[in-house]
Each structure stands twice: as structure tokens, then as C-alpha cells.
DOMAR-453033 format. One record per residue (C-alpha): x, y, z. Coordinates in steps of 0.05 Angstrom, whole numbers, padded with zeros to 5 digits, always signed. Last residue first. Layout:
BEGIN
XYZ ...
***
This chain:
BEGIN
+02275+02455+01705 +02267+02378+01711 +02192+02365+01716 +02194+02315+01779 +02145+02258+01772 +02080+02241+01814 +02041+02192+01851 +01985+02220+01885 +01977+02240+01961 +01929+02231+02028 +01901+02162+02018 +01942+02132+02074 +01983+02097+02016 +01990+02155+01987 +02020+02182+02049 +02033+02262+02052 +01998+02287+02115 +01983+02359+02134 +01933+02371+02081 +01920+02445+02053 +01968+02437+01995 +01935+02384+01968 +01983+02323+01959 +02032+02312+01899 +02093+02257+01916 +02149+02246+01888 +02186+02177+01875 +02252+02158+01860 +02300+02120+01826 +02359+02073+01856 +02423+02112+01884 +02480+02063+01891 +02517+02020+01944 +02512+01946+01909 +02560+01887+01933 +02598+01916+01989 +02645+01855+02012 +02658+01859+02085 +02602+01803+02100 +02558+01801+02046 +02542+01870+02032 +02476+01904+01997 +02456+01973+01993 +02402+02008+01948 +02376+02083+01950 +02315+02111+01945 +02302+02184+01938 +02234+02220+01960 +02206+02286+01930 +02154+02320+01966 +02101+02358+01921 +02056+02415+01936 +01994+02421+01913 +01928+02472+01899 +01871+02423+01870 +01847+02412+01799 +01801+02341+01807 +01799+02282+01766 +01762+02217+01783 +01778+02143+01764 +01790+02138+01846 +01845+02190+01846 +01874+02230+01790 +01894+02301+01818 +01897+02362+01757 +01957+02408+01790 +01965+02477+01811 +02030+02501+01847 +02046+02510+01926 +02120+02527+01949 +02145+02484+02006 +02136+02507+02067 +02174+02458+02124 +02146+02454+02186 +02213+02446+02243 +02205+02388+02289 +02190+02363+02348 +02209+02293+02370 +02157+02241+02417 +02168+02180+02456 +02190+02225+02504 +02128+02264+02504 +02103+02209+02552 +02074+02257+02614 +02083+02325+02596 +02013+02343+02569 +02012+02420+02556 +02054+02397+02482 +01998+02348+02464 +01947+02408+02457 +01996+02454+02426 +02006+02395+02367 +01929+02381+02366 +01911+02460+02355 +01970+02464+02306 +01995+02393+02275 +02013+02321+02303 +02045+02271+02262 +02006+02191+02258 +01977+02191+02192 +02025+02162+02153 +02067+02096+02146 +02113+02096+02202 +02114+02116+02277 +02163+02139+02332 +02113+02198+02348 +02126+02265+02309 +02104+02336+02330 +02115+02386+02271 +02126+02458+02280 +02109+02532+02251 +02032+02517+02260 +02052+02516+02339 +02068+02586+02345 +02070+02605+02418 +02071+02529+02445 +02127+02505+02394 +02164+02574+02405 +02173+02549+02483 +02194+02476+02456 +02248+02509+02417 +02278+02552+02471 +02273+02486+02512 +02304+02438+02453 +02366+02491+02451 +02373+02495+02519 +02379+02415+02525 +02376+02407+02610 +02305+02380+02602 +02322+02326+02561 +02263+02282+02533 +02237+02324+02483 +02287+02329+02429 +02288+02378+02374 +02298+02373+02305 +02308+02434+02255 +02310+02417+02183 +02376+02368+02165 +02395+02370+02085 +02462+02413+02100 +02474+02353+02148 +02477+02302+02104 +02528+02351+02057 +02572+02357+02119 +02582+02292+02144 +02591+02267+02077 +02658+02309+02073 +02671+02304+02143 +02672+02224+02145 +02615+02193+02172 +02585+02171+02230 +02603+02208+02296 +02597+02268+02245 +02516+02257+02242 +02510+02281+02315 +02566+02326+02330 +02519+02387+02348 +02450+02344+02342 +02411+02322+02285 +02440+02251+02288 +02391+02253+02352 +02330+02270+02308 +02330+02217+02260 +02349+02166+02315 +02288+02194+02347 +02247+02183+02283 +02269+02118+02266 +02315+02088+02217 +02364+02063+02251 +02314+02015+02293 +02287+01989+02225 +02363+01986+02202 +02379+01939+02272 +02316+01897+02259 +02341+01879+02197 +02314+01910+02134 +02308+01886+02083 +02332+01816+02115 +02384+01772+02078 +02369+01707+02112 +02410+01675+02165 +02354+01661+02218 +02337+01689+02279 +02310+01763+02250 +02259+01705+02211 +02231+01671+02271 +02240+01744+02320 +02183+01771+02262 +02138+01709+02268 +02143+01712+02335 +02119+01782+02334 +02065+01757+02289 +02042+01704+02337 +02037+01741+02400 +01971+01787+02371 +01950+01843+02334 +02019+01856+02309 +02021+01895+02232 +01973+01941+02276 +02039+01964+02316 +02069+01992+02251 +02135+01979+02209 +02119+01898+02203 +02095+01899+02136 +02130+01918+02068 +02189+01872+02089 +02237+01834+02045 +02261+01770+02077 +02320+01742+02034 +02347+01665+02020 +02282+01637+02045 +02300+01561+02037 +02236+01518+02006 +02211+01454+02049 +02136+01495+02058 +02170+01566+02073 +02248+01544+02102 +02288+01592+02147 +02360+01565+02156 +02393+01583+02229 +02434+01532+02234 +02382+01492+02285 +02334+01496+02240 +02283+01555+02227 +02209+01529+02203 +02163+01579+02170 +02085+01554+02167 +02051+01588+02214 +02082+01642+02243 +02099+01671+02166 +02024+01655+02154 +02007+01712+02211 +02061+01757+02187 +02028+01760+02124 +02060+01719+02063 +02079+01741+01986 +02128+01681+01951 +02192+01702+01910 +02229+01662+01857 +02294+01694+01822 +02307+01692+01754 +02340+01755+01742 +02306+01792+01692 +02237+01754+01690 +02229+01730+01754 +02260+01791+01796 +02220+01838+01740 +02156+01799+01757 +02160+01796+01833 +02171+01880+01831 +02113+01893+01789 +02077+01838+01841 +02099+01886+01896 +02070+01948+01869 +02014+01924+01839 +01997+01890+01917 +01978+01969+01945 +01915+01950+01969 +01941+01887+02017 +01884+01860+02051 +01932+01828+02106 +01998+01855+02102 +02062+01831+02069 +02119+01804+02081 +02152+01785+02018 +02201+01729+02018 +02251+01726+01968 +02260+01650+01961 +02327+01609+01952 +02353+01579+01890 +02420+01553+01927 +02419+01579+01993 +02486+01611+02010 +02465+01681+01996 +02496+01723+01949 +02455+01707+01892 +02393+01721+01937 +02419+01793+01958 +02447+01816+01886 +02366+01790+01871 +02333+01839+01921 +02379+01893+01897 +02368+01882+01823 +02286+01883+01846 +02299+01959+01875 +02337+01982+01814 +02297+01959+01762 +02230+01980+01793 +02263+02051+01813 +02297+02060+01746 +02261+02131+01741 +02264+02171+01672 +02285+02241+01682 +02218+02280+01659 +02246+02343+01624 +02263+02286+01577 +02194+02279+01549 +02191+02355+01526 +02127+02387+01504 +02105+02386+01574 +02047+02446+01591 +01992+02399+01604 +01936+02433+01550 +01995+02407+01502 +01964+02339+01505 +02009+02289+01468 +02072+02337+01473 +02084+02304+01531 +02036+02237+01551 +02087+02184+01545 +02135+02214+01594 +02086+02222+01638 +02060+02154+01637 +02135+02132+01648 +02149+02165+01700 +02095+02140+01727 +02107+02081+01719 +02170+02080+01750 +02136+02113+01810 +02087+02051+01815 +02153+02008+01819 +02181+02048+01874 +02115+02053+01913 +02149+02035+01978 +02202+02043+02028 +02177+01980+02073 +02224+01992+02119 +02287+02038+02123 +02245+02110+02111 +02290+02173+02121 +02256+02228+02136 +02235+02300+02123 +02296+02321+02096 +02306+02391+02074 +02315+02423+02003 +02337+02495+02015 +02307+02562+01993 +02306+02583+02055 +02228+02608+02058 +02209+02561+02002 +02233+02500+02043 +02232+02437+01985 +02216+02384+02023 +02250+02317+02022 +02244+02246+02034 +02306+02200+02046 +02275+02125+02020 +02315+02061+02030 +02324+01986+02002 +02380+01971+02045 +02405+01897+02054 +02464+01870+02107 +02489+01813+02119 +02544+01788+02175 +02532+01847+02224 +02474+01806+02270 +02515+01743+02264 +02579+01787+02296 +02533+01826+02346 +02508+01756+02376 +02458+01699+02360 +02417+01680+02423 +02431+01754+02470 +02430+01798+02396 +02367+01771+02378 +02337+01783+02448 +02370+01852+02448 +02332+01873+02381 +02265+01836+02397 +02272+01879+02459 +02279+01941+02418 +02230+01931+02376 +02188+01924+02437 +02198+01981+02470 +02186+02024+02407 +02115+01994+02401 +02109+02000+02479 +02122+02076+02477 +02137+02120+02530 +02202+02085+02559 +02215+02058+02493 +02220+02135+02467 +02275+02152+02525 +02314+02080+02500 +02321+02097+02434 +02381+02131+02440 +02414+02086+02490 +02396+02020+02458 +02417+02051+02387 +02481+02073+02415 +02498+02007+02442 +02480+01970+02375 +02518+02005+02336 +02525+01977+02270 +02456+02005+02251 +02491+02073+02260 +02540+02057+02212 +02504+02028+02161 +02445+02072+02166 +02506+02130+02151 +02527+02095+02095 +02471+02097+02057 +02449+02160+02078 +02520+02187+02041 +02503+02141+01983 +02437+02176+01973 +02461+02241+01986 +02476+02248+01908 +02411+02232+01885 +02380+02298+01934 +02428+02340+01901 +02414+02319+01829 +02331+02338+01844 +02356+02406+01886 +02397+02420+01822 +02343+02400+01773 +02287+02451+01804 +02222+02413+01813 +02165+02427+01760 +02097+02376+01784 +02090+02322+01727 +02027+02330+01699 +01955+02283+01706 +01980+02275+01775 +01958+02197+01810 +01933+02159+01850 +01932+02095+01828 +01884+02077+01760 +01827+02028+01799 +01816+01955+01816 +01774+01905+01845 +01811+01836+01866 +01748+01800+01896 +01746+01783+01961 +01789+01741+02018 +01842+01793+02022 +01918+01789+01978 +01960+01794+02038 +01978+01719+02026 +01901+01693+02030 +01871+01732+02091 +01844+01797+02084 +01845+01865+02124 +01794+01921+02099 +01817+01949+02032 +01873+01995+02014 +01875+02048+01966 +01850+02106+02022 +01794+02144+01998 +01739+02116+02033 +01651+02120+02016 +01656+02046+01981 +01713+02001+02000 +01781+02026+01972 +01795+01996+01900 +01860+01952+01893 +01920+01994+01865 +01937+01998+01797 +01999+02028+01753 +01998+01959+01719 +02015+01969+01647 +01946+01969+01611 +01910+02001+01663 +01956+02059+01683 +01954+02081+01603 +01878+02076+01594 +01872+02121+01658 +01924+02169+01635 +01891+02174+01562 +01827+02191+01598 +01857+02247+01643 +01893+02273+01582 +01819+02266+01535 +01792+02317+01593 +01832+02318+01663 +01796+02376+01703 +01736+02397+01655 +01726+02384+01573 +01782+02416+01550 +01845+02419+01590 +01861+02431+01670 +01935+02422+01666 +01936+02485+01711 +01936+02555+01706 +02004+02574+01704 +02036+02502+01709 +02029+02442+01759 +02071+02426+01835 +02120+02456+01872 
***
């Protein structure tokens, strides 16, 4: 739901003086990414060495962006903030259980060896430190997507992202380059700055990183970012590393996997050091896909730091909460309510599109569901147990997939959302393009607890998304979507 009768086109071609004014404005206060090699689209460069910075020189470009914030309606916006608690709790919960996280995932594992791993890291780490060392820290730095479903009428969730939620600091940005920019250019249809709720996602996110390090018991401790090789997206994190520094005072250091292996030590205690300094919390934006482990190393890199006592965002038991078959068993008659209370209950699963398992042959439901999926695949959505983009199945490739049986357990099919399609002037590259768009709106939310004290529980910003309307996938990172703002109307 996305641009304005017409669209924010302007004088002079797609984007005109608005378009230049946007670039100017992204340069000056970081909204950046590092420039894709020459002929891609996709931000991030070919894998690096050097702290996930890459070996060459730090080119850089204006993010993706929308020239105009895309018009969302304020009551979905306000509903999807107040689920964010609600999720909150419900990641809690379910990460809390290890058995039904074993038994859940374990149909996917069977299938998939990324999924089977995570899970073994999970049981080893529960076999050498136990359920009780597992449960005594917790930190959440979640996204819950959503979709507006024209055909309903109802916002729906598309997922909920528990590592490496990203792009919160960009978003702020954002918000604030489109802020800045109505009334400015009234070719883009804003002539009020507060239509455009202002987005404390930078704030919020690096004020839960920092609640984590002053709660741990390492005086002056690290945040550790874990990062990948050839990072394109680094604005983002070092917005983030500035605002811990500055507001809060709190040092942070950027490491692959790969230099994690290599120069963390873990005592006997279970202290992490990096060079003779205590990590006090592990914040991931790696890790979530099997090319963050080319080799042996970097999964013992990952058990190193799950071993130790650090605040880790997120443990291995929230990156096993949030994936997609968890996603899709909470789905279920009586799934969410074995969580939460009936009041929460309810309003997460008023938010639930249709999910479908595909490892149960005795599930009616999932076989009436599966037949439709083969007679009318463009109405459905075939996920695999992956993160970061890219990696759903659609149409021809969805009905293709569904005539092989063997391994589509590590599979979930779900319902395709249509959101409505607007107009919208597409910043990518330095270049500016009017494309049909629709937007997805994601939420993130905040949670930290030391033990059974619940130190931060709160909604923290957000970020929508603008892709063109004829692509399946909605990643900027992946090169697929802009960064956007919601239009409150």
C-alpha cells in the first residue's frame, strides 16, 4: 500500500530535485550501505575478511530506498505495536521449552541438515550446561512482519524474525528523511511531517543491547557483534555502535564467526574473553543461514559463545523459537494458547494467515490444503526453515516441489497474502525509478531479563518495506526491497 494518485514522480523524471535532496540527506547522516559489485543489485559485496568489513575499499551508495512514505492505515500500524509484547512473550515461552522445541522441529531436522544441526548445538549445550544455565538470561531484539491482506481486510503475519532482525537503525533514518522532506517537495503528496510516526528503532534496539551489558556481571564488558564476512549492510550496525558509545557508554567490537573461532577464549566459568576483554553480550547479525558455516570452525565458534554466560541476542533456544515450523505449529487449533494467556492468545492469533504442515499425513486440514496448493499454487507460499530472503517457493516452482514427496518435511505451506499495490518513486543504486509496490510493515520489539527480573519488555520502532509489486521476495538485504515509512492515515 504504497505512493499517491499518480506517484511522487515530480519534475524533471522519477525523483527530480526530491530524489536529489534524498540522496544528499542519506549521505550526510549515514543511511548507506556499501556498493554492490558492478552488474548486481544486492547491497552486499563478495565475502571479506577484516571484522566483516571485506578486504577492499569501503564504496558507498544512498540505501535503498522510497522517495515517499507508502500510506498504511493507523489502526493496522497501532495494532501491529501492540502485539509486540504479546510475541514477546510468546518467544519466551516457547524458547523455555526445550522438549517441545526438540519435538517440533524434529520432522524439519529429519530433512534438513541446517535445522539438524541447530538443534544438536541446542541439546549439546543443554547436555554440558543444563536447562537452568540455558534459562538464566535472556535478550530479544525481534521483528513480527506483516501483510496487509486486501481480500480480508486483515493485517497478517508473515513472520517473526529472532536473529539478526535488521535495518532498525536505517529505518530510523528513514523516518527521519521523510519527515524532513514533507511539505519540501509537494510533487510527494506529504504536507504533514507527523503523518510519518517518528521511529525510535536505533534508540530502542542499542538501549536493549546496553540494559543487557549493565546487567551482566562483567564489569565494562563488550557487545560483541557477529557479523558476516563482506558485510554490505555495516551502516546499520556501526549507527547502532555509535548510539551504545555515545548514549550509554558501552564498548562493542564487530567479528565474523571465523575470528570469533580464533581468538575467543571461554574459561572454565563460562566467561568469554575477545583479546583479554569479557564479552558481556553476543549480538548476532550472522549465524541465521547455512553459508554463515562454510566450515567446522564457525560452528564451534557459535557452541564457544552459546557455552558461555554472555547475554546472547539470541540464544540458540530463541533462534530455534523463531523458525518457520515453530511459526507454523503455534498456528494450530490450541497452538499459540499453550503459551499465553487467552487474552494475548487471542489477539496473536487474529494476526495468524493460514499455515499448514507437511509432515503429517493424518492432518485433514494440511491435506485439503495441500490438494488446493497443487490446483492453485499462486494462492500459496512454500517455506523452507530458512532466513534472510530468497529461499520461499512460488507458482510453477512451488507445484513443482509439491509432486516431490521426499523431504517436504523440512518444508511449511502457507497462505499468499495480497496486499494492495500503490505507486511509488524506488531509490536504489543512486538511481530512481516509479514502479508499482506494495509495502510490508515489520515491528520490533525488545526483551531483556536477568534471571526472573524482566528488565525491558517494550515495542521498539519499526521498519516497512517497499518492493515491486511483481516480486515474490521482500529482503532488502537480498536486493529485492527499499526502506520505507508508514504514512499514517
Amino acid at each position: 500500500m504504497a505512493g499517491g494518485a499518480g506517484g511522487p514522480g515530480g519534475p524533471g523524471g522519477a525523483g527530480g530535485a526530491a530524489g536529489r535532496q534524498a540522496a544528499a540527506w542519506a549521505a550526510q547522516r549515514g543511511l548507506l550501505v556499501r556498493a554492490p559489485p558492478a552488474g548486481t543489485s544486492a547491497p552486499a559485496p563478495p565475502p571479506g575478511g577484516g571484522g566483516g568489513g571485506g578486504g577492499g575499499p569501503l564504496l558507498l551508495v544512498p540505501a535503498p530506498l522510497a522517495l515517499a512514505p507508502a500510506p498504511f492505515p493507523r489502526a493496522a500500524f497501532e495494532g501491529a505495536l501492540a502485539l509486540a509484547r504479546p510475541l514477546n512473550a510468546l518467544v519466551e515461552a516457547v524458547s523455555g521449552d526445550p522438549d517441545y522445541l526438540a519435538r517440533t522441529l524434529a520432522p524439519a531436522a529429519a530433512h534438513d541438515e541446517f535445522a539438524h544441526r541447530l538443534l544438536r548445538l541446542h541439546e549439546e549445550v543443554r547436555q554440558r550446561r543444563g536447562d537452568a544455565w540455558l534459562g538464566a538470561r535472556a535478550l530479544g531484539i525481534h521483528r513480527s512482519d506483516y501483510l496487509l491482506d486486501e481480500p480480508s481486510g486483515r493485517l497478517l503475519q508473515v513472520e517473526l524474525n529472532t536473529i539478526a532482525s535488521s535495518f532498525g537503525a536505517l529505518a530510523s533514518r528513514a523516518a527521519g528523511l521523510h519527515r524532513a522532506l514533507a511539505g519540501r517537495f509537494p510533487e510527494l503528496g506529504v504536507s504533514d511531517p507527523d503523518t510519518v510516526p517518528e521511529n525510535p528503532a536505533l534508540e530502542a534496539i542499542a538501549r536493549a543491547l546496553a540494559v543487557a551489558q549493565e546487567a551482566h556481571p562483567a564489569t565494562d564488558g563488550l557487545v560483541l557483534f557477529v557479523v558476516q564476512p563482506g558485510e554490505g549492510n555495516v551502516f546499520d550496525q556501526e549507527l547502532l555502535r555509535e548510539q551504545l558509545w555515545v548514549q550509554h557508554g558501552v564498548r562493542s567490537e564487530r567479528r565474523t564467526l571465523a575470528e570469533v573461532a580464533d581468538e575467543a577464549e571461554l574459561d572454565a566459568e563460562g566467561r568469554v574473553s575477545l583479546g583479554g576483554e569479557s564479552v558481556a553480550v553476543v549480538y548476532y547479525r550472522a549465524g541465521y543461514s547455512p553459508e554463515d558455516y562454510p566450515s567446522e570452525s564457525e560452528w564451534g565458534a557459535r557452541l564457544t559463545l552459546e557455552l558461555s554466560d554472555a547475554f546472547k541476542c539470541p540464544s540458540i533456544q530463541y533462534h530455534l523459537a523463531g523458525a518457520k515450523k515453530v511459526q507454523q505449529d503455534l498456528a494450530r487449533p490450541g497452538g499459540v494458547e499453550g503459551f499465553l494467556a487467552a487474552g494475548d492468545a487471542a489477539a496473536v492469533r487474529e494476526c495468524f494467515a493460514g499455515l499448514w504442515s507437511l509432515d503429517d499425513p493424518g492432518d485433514a486440514d494440511a491435506a485439503a490444503a495441500l490438494a488446493r496448493a497443487r490446483a492453485a499454487p499462486d494462492d500459496f507460499v512454500l517455506k523452507p526453515q530458512r532466513e534472510g530472503g530468497g529461499n520461499n517457493l512460488y507458482g510453477e516452482a512451488l507445484a513443482a516441489r509439491l509432486e516431490q514427496p521426499e523431504g517436504l518435511g523440512a518444508f511449511i505451506l502457507m497462505q499468499r497474502i495480497r496486499p494492495p499495490a500503490g505507486r511509488s518513486v524506488l531509490l536504489r543504486g543512486g538511481e530512481a525509478s516509479e514502479e508499482e509496490v506494495v509495502s510490508e510493515l515489520g515491528v520490533y520489539s525488545t526483551y531483556v531479563r536477568s534471571g526472573g527480573a524482566v528488565l525491558l519488555d517494550c515495542p521498539a520502532g519499526h521498519l516497512l518495506r517497499t518492493k515491486v509489486a511483481s516480486s515474490d521476495e521482500g529482503g532488502v538485504a537480498a536486493g529485492f526491497a527499499v526502506i520505507d515509512s508508514p504514512r499514517l492515515v
